[in-house]
One Martini backbone bead per residue (centre of mass of N, CA, C, O) as a GRO file, in nm:
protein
  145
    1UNK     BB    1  -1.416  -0.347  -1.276
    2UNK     BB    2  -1.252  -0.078  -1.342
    3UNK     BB    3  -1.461   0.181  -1.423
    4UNK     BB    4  -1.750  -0.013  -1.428
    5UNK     BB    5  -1.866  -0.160  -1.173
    6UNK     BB    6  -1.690   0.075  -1.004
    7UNK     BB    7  -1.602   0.317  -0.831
    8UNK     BB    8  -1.382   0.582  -0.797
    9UNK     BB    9  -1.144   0.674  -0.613
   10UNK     BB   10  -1.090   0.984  -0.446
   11UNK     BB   11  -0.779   0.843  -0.395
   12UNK     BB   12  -0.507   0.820  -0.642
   13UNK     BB   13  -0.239   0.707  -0.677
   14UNK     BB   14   0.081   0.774  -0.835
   15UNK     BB   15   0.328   0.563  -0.932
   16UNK     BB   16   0.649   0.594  -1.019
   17UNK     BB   17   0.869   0.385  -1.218
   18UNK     BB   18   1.138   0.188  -1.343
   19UNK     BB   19   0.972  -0.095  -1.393
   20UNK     BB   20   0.678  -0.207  -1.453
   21UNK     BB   21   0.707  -0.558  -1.452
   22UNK     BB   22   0.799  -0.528  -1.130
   23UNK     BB   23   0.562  -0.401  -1.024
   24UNK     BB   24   0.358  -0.592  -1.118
   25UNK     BB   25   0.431  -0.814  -0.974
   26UNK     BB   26   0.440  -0.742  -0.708
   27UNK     BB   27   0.137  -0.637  -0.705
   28UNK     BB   28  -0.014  -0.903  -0.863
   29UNK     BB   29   0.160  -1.171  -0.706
   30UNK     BB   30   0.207  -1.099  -0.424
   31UNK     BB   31   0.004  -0.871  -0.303
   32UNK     BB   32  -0.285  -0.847  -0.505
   33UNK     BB   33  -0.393  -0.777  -0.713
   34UNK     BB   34  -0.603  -0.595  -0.973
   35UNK     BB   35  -0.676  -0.546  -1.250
   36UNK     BB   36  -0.832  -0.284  -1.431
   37UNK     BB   37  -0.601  -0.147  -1.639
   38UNK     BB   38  -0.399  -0.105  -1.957
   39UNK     BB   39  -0.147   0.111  -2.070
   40UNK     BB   40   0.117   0.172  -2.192
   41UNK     BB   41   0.324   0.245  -1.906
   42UNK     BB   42   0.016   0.164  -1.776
   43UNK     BB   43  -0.155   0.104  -1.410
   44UNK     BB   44  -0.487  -0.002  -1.300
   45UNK     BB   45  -0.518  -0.084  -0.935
   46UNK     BB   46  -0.696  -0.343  -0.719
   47UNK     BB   47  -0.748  -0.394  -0.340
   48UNK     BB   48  -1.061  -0.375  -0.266
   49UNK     BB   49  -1.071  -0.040  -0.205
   50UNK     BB   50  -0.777  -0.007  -0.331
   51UNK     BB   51  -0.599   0.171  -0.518
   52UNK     BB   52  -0.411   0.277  -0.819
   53UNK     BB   53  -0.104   0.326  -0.972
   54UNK     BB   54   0.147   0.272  -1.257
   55UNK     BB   55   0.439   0.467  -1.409
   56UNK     BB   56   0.652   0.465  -1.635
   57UNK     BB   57   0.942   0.630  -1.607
   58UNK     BB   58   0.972   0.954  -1.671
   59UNK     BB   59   0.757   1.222  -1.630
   60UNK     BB   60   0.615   1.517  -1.711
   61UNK     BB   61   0.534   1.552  -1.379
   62UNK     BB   62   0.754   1.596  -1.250
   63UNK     BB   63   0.938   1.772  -0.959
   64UNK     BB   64   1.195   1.612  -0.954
   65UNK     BB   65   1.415   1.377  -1.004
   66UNK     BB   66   1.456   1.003  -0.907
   67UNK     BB   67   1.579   0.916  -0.620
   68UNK     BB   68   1.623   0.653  -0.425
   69UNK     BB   69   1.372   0.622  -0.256
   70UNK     BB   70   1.068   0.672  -0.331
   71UNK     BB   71   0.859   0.868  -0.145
   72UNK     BB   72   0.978   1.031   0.016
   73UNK     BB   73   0.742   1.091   0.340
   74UNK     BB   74   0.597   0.826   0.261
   75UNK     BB   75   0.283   0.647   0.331
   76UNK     BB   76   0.074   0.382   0.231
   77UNK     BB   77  -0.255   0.263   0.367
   78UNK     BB   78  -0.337  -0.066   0.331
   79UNK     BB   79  -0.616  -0.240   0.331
   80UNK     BB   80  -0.659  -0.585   0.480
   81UNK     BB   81  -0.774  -0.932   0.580
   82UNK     BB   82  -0.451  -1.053   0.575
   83UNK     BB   83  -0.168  -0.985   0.679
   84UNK     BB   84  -0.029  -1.281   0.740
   85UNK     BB   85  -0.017  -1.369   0.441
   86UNK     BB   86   0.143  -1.133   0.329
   87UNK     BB   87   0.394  -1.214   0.469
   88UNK     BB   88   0.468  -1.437   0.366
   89UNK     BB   89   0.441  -1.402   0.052
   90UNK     BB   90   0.686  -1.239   0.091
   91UNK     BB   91   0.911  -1.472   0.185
   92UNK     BB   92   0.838  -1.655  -0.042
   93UNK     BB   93   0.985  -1.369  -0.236
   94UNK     BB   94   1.217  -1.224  -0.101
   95UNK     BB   95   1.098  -0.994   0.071
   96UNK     BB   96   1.174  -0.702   0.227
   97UNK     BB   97   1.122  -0.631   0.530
   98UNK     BB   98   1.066  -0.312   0.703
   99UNK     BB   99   0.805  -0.410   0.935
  100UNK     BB  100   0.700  -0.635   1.093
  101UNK     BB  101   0.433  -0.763   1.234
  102UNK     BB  102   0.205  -0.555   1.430
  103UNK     BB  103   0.047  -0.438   1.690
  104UNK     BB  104  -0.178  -0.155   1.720
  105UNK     BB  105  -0.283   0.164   1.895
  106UNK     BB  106  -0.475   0.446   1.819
  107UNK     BB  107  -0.581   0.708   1.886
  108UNK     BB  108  -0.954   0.895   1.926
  109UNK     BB  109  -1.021   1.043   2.192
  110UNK     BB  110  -1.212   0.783   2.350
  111UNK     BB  111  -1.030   0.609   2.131
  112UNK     BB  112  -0.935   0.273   1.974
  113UNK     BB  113  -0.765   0.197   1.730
  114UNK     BB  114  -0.698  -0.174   1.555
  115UNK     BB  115  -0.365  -0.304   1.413
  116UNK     BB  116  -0.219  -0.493   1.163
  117UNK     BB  117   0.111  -0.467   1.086
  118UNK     BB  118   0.307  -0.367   0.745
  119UNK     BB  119   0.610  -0.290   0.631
  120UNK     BB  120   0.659  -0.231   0.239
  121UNK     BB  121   0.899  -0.238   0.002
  122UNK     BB  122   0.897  -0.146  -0.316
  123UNK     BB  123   1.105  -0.149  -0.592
  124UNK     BB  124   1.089   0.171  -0.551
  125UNK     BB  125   1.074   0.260  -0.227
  126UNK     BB  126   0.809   0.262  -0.137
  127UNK     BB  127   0.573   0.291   0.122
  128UNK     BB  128   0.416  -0.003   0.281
  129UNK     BB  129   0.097  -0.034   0.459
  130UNK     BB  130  -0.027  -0.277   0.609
  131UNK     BB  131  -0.401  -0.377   0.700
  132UNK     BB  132  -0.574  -0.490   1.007
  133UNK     BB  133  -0.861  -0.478   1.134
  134UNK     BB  134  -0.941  -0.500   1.454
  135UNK     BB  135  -1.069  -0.216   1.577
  136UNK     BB  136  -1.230  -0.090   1.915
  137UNK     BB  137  -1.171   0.097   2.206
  138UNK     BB  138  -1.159   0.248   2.512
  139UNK     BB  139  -0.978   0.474   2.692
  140UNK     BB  140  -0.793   0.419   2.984
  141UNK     BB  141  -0.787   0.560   3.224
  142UNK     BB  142  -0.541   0.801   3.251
  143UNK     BB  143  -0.442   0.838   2.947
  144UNK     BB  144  -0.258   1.023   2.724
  145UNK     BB  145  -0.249   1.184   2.441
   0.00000   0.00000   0.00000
């Protein structure tokens, strides 16, 4: 588990909610997270390397209002290695999909990194984007930045 056996992420964002029992829903029932640990009001959780945090609002360290949707600015891009079955299983819990599945390649110097993407939003509005990686290929000649 998260914090005995797996070293902590250098990057773990904490998500203020506003119900935490409907974020653990969906986080551990629907996309499959796995609790690290929990204590009253605060869940640590964790889908392959990727962790979070969620904390039922609001928080003493809020830095402005907390009007939906949350994150408003921000999405967090978590690898997982079936996008399309987290699709579905979106689909099968009535989970409103904010971008279906696509495959995208993005440049980096002279080379394409490639994923199948979905991008859906928490029950407090988070933007989550979901990467299956593909790999990489080479940047076709004539190609612009």
């Amino acid at each position: 588990m998260i914090g005995q056996n797996r070293t902590w992420a250098a990057l773990v964002p904490e998500l203020t909610c506003s119900d935490l029992p409907s974020s653990m829903h969906f986080y551990t029932n629907v996309v499959g997270f796995a609790v690290g640990y929990l204590r009253p009001g605060f869940a640590y959780l964790g889908l392959g390397d990727a962790q979070l945090m969620l904390e039922q609002g609001p928080s003493d360290w809020a830095t402005g209002t907390l009007d939906p949707p949350f994150g408003r600015g921000i999405n967090l891009q978590i690898e997982i290695d079936d996008v399309d079955a987290l699709a579905n299983r979106l689909r099968a819990s009535n989970v409103p999909i904010f971008v279906d599945v696509a495959e995208n390649w993005y440049r980096a110097n002279d080379l394409e990194h490639g994923q199948r993407e979905l991008l859906v939003q928490d029950p407090d509005g988070y933007l989550l984007r979901f990467v299956t990686v593909l790999g990489q290929r080479p940047v076709k000649s004539g190609t612009p930045l």
